[in-house]
N, C-alpha and C positions, 0 to 999 in steps of 0.2 A: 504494500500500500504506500503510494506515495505519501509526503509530509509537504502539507502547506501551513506559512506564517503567516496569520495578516496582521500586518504594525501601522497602527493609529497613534494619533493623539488625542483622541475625543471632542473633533471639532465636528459642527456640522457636515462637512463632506465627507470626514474619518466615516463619522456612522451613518450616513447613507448608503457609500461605498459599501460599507462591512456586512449591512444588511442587505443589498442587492446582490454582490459579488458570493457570497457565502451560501444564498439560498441556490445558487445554480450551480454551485459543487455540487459534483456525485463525490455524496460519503461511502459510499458503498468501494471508490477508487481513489481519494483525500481524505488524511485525517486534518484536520483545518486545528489550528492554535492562534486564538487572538493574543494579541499581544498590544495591549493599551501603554504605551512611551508615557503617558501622561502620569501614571501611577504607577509605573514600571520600568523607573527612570535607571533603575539596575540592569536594564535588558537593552539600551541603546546602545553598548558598545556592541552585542549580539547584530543590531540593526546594520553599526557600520561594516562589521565582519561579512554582514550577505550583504552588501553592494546601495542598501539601502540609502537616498541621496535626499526623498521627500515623503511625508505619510498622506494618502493612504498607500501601500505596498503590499504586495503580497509575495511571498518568495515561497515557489513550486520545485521541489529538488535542485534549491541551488540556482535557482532561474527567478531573477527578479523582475516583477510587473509592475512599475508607479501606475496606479491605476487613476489619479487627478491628483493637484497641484493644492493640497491644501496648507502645508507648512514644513517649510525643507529642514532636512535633520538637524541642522545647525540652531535652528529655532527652536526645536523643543530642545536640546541638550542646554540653551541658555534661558529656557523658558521658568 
């Protein structure tokens, strides 16, 4: 089973994103793990490590998706 991340900040686009993008995974072939930057400010260096450059993101084995332009990594690491 693959492994998907999806890394927000909990802005509006974050969770639109998370709730559009996530309802059209097949779980049956993704195991999906949120990952909220905003409350999980231990987990952005994890963010930089997979390519992660703005949230909302999704990273699918290693394979990064910016799915919209809500606040680049740099903004929530100083946020």
């Amino acid at each position: 089973m693959a492994r998907a991340v999806f890394y927000h900040a909990g802005c509006p686009i974050c969770v639109d994103a998370e709730q559009v993008v996530l309802e059209y995974l097949d779980k049956a072939k993704i195991n999906p793990e949120i990952v909220h930057l905003g409350t999980e400010r231990n987990r952005i260096e994890d963010a930089e490590k997979a390519g992660i450059k703005s949230v909302p993101a999704l990273v699918i084995d290693q394979n990064v998706y910016h799915i919209n332009y809500g606040a680049s990594l740099e903004d929530v690491k100083n946020g």
